[in-house]
N, C-alpha and C positions, 0 to 999 in steps of 0.2 A: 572094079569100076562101079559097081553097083554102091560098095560100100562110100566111095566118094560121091555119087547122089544124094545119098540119103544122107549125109554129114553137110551139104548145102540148100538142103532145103529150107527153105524160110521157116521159121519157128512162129507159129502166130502165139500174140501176147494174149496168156491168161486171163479171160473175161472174169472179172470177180461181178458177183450179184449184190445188187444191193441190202443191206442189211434192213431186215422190217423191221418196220415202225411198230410200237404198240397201236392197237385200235385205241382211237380216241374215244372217253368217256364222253356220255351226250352229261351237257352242261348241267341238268338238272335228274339225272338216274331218279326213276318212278321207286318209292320204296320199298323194298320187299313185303309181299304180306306177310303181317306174324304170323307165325305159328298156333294152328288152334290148339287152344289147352284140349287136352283130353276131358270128355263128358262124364267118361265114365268115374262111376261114385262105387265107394262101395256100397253094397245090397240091404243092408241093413239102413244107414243111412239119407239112401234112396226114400228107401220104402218108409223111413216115419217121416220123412220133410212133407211126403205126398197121401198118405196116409190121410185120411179123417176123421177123427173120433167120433163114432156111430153113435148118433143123438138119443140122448135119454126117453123111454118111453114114461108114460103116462103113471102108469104100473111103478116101474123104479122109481121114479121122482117123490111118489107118494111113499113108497119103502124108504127109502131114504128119512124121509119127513117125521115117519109113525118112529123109525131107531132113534133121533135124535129127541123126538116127545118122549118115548118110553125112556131114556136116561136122563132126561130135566126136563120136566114137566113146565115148570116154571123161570123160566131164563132170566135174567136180570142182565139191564147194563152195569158193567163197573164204573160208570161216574156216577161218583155222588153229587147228591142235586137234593132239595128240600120243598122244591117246588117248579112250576113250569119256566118261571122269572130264572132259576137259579140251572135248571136243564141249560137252559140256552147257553146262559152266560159260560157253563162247562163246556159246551161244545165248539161253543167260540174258542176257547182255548187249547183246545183239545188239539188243533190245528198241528202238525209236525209236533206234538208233544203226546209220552205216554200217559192214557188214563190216570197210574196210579202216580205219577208228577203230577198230572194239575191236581187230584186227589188230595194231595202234600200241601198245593198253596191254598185251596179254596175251604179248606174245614175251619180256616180263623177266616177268612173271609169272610163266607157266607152265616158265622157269629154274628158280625157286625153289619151285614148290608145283604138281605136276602128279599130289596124289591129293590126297583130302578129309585125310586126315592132316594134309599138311603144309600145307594149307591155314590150317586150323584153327591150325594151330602160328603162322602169320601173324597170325592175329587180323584182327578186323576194322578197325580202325583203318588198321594195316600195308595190308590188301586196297583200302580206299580209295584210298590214295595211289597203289597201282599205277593204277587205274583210273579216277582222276577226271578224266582228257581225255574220259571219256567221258556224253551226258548220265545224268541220273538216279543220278548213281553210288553217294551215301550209300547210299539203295536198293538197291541194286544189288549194294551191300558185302555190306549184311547178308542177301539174300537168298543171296549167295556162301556166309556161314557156315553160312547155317541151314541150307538144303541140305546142306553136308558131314554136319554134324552126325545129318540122320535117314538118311544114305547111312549112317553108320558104325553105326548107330545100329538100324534097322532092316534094314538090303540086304547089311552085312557090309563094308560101302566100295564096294562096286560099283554100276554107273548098273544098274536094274533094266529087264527085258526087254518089258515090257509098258505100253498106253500109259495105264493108268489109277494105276498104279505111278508115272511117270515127271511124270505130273499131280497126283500129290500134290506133288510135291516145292517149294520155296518158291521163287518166280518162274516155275518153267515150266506154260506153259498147253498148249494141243491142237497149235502150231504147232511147238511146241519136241519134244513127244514127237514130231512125225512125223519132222522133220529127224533125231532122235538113232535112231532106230529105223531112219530109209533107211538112214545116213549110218554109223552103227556097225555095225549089227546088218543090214545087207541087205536089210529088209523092202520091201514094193511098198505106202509109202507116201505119200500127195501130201501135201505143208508148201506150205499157201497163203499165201503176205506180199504185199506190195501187185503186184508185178509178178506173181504168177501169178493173183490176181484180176483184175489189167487187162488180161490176153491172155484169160483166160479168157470174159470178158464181149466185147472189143473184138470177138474174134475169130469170137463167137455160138458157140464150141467147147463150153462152158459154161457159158450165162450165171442167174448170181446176185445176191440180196440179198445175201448174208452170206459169207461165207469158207469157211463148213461146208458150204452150196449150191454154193458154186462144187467144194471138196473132193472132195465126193460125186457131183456132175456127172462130172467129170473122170474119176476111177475107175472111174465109171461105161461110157465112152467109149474109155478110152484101153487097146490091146490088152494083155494079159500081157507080152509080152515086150520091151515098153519099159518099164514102169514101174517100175522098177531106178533109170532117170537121167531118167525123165521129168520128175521135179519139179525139176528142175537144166538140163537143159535148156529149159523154162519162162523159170524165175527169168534165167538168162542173154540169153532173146530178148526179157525185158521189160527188163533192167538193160542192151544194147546196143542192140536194134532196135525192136523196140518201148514207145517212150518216151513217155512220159505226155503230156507238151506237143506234141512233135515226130516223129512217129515216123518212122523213116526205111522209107515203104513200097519206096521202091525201091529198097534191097537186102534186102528180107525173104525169105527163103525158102518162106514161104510165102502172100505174096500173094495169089497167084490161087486158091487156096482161102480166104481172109479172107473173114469176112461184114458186114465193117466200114463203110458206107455211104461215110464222109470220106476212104478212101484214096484216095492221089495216085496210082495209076498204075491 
């Protein structure tokens, strides 16, 4: 009996559950923050980015100075020049070109035209042809004439003595009045080109942004009584010893006062 009970019981129908829905993305999901890079460096690394080359004292600067007097007393630029007319007109040129290039066009040049006069009497065309071994020359021509032209024009023919004078003139900038003013006229002034900005910074003697930074630096530093040939002695230990790619620390004269991190010895 029992068994027919329970073989008449209502059977109730299997509730099934709804099947979930995925959660709906919000329309615009905030975007993950990136991932922070990792800070860390390595140690070495670290430590010369943050590092600071310990400024030269008084003492070194002048050791430095008396090494490079005791092995050339007497420094000479390598342009040739015949006169303070013909300095300039070199250094005008000199611009993205090596000394001993414009050297090459200016020895039959300044043959035939070593005042603004006779320059002028060349003409520009003429001026050209002397000097287009070298780059930028068209330029270069005519910055040759125009310059005579406000020499003769304003100064009487002659290179004027001062540097804002000599920064008027067409092609020469602050680099070119300092070389004509050490270099003619004897002044105690630093002409910064790319070797005495890379001694200047390499060496933490003066280090700069800019060429006027490193100029002022330097001047700053460097005693009276070198600074006659200091800016040539400079340009010399960057144009043999101290070399952009390669520098040769181990015959540098002054090494063991460098503040240079990567030197070899």
């Amino acid at each position: 009996m029992a068994k027919s009970i329970r073989s008449q019981r209502a059977k109730k129908p299997a509730v099934r559950s709804a099947p979930k829905q995925p959660a709906k993305k919000p329309a615009n999901p905030l975007p993950k923050p990136a991932a922070k890079k990792s800070a860390k460096k390595p140690a070495q690394k670290l430590a010369k980015k943050l590092a600071k080359p310990k400024p030269w004292t008084a003492a070194e600067v002048h050791e430095a100075f008396s090494r490079f007097r005791n092995a050339n007393p007497e420094p000479k630029g390598e342009l040739e020049h015949l006169n303070p007319y013909t300095l300039l007109v070199a250094v005008v040129l000199s611009a993205q070109a090596t000394d001993a290039g414009v050297n090459r066009a200016t020895r039959a040049l300044f043959a035939v035209a070593d005042t603004p006069q006779e320059m002028l009497a060349l003409g520009e065309d003429t001026v050209r042809d002397y000097i287009k071994t070298i780059g930028l020359y068209r330029n270069k021509a005519k910055n040759v004439i125009a310059l005579s032209e406000k020499l003769i024009a304003e100064f009487g023919g002659e290179v004027p003595r001062t540097r804002a004078e000599i920064e008027s003139l067409p092609g020469a900038g602050r680099k070119t009045a300092n070389v004509v003013l050490n270099m003619a006229f004897g002044e105690h002034t630093m002409a910064v080109d790319t070797h005495v900005f890379r001694v200047g910074n390499r060496t933490g003697m003066a280090p700069g942004d800019t060429p006027l930074a490193v100029e002022l630096g330097l001047e700053k530093v460097i005693p009276s009584e070198f600074m006659r040939h200091a800016h040539h002695w400079l340009i010399l230990h960057g144009r043999y010893t101290c070399l952009a790619r390669k520098p040769r620390c181990e015959v540098c004269l002054i090494n063991d006062l460098c503040r240079w991190p990567e030197k070899t010895v």
